[in-house]
N, C-alpha and C positions, 0 to 999 in steps of 0.2 A: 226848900228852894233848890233850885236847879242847878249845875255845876257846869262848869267852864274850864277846862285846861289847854295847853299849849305845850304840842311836844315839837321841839326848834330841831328835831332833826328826824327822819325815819332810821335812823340806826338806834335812836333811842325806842320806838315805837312799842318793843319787847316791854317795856318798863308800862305800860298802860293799857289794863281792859278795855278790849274797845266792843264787843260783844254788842254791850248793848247803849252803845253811843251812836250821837250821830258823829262821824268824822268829817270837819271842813279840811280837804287838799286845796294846800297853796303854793303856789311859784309864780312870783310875782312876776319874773324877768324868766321866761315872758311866756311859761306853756299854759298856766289856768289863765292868762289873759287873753292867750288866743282862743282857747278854746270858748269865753265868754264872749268875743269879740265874735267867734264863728256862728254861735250860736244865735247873739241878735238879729244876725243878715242871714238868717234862714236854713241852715244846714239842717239835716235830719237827725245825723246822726255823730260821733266821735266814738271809735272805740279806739281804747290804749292800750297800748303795749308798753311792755318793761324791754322784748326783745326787739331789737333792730332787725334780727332774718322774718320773724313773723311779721311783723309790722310790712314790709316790703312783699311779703308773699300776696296781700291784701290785694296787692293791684290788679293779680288777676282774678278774683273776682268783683271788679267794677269800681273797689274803692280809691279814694283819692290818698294818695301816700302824703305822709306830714311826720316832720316832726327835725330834728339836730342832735347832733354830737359835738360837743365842746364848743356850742353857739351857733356852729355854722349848718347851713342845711346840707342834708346828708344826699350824697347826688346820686342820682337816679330819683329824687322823690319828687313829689311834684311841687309841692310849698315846704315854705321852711319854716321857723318859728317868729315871724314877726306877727305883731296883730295888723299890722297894714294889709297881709296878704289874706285875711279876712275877713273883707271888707269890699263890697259890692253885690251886686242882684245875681251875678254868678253863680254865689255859695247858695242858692235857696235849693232847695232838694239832694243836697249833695250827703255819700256818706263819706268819711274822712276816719283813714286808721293813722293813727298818731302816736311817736314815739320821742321820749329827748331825755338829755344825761339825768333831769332828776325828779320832774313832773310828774311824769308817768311810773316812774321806780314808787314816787311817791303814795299816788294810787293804788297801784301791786300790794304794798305792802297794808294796804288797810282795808283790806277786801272782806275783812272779816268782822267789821263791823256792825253795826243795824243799819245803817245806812252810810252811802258816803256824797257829799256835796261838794261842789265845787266851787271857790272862791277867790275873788280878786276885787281890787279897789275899785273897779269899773261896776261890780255886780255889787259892792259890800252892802248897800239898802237893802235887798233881796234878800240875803243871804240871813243879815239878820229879824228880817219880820221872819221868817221861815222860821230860824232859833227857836225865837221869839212865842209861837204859837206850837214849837214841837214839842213834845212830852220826854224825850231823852235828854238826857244830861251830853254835851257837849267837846270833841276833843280836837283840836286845830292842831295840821300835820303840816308843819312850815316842809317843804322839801329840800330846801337850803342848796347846798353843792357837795357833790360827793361824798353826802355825810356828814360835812360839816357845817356848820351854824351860818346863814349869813341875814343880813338887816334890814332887808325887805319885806320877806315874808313874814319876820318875828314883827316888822312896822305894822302889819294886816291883823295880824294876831293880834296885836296890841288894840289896833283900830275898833276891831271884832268886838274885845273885849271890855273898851269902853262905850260901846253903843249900847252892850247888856247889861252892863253896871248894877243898875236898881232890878233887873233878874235872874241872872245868873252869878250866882257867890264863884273866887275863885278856887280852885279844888287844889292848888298849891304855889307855889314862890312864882313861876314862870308866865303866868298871866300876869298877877303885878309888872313884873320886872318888863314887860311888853308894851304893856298899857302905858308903865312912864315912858318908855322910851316914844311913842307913838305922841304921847301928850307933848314931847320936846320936840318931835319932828314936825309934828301936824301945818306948819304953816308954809314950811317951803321942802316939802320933803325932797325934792329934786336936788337941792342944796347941803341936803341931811345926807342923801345917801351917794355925792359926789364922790367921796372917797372911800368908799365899801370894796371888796374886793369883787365883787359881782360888776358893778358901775363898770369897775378898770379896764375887768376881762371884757366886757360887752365895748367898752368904747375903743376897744382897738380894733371891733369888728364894723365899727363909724355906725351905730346905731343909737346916738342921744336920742334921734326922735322916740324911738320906742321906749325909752324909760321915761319919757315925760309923760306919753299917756298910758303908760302902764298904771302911772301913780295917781290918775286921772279918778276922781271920788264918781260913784252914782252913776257912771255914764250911760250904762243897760239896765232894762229889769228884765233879767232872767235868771233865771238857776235851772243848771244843766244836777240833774243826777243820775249817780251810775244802780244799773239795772239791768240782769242778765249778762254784764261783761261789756255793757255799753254804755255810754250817757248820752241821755236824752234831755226833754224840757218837760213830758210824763211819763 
């Protein structure tokens, strides 16, 4: 049987082989929801960056600059980290280099994978038929906030890893411990994660709308993965 883990932070990352996994990157609030978000309305391409100078050098060759430091967009860029601003017939052919406090760190750090996917509750259908039919054993990389643990992304994990239940066994304590939290949240998660530390810091930047549909089930089928240094949809 195939295996499933969940590491709740990338500073834990060192602690799990990822060789020859597939790794799901999550940040629910809000960089892998944009980046799913950009992806259904047409975009070409996303590549991420961990730095903010490279990331901004992108612009002159043609790309579209994206991404936030400590929530807020980072100025000179051209979009910031909402999934609203990815969203319309504009994004269709566009490439988009994209950087934020923990998304893209997140990414960085798992590049050494067999593969790495991108997930969020918008995509979660996708993400798990893909699982679902892969031949690698499974490790979900919550990006959390500055290394630290927060409740969203471990909600996804959880999410994740009750979808695979009857295929994928857990490979230790931290997909359980995911999976209930996910089983407790599941019916108003917006209510669930009203007083997280993530919610708090996002809602003095007056963005409720975007954590309601970040936490929005199914809303795309796509799965962007990285390839070359980039993510694509092949």
């Amino acid at each position: 049987m195939k295996t499933i883990d969940v590491c709740l932070s990338p500073e834990l990352i060192h602690l799990y082989p990822v060789h020859d996994k597939t790794v799901v990157v999550v940040d629910i609030l809000r960089a892998t929801s944009c980046m799913v978000t950009a992806f259904a309305h047409g975009v070409e391409s996303i590549t991420p960056f961990a730095s903010l100078d490279e990331c901004r050098e992108m612009k002159m060759k043609g790309y579209v600059t994206s991404g936030e430091r400590d929530g807020k967009k980072v100025e000179g860029f051209d979009k910031g980290n909402s999934p609203f601003e990815y969203i319309g017939d504009e994004l269709k052919g566009l490439k988009i280099a994209f950087t934020t406090t923990n998304g893209t760190q997140a990414i960085e750090k798992s590049r050494g994978a067999k593969e790495v996917i991108i997930g969020s509750f918008l995509n979660l259908n996708s993400v798990a038929k893909y699982l679902l039919l892969s031949d690698h054993n499974v490790l979900v990389v919550c990006a959390g906030w500055k290394g630290k643990v927060n409740l969203e992304d471990t909600l996804f994990a959880g999410a994740l890893v009750d979808r695979l239940k009857d295929y994928l066994g857990p490979d230790c304590d931290a997909p359980l411990a995911a999976q209930h939290l996910y089983n407790i949240a599941k019916h108003d998660m917006v209510s669930f994660l009203n007083t997280s530390s993530h919610v708090k810091r996002l809602n003095q930047l007056n963005i409720h709308d975007d954590m309601k549909f970040c936490v929005t089930l199914d809303q795309y089928n796509v799965l962007p993965r990285l390839k070359n240094g980039e993510l694509r949809l092949r």
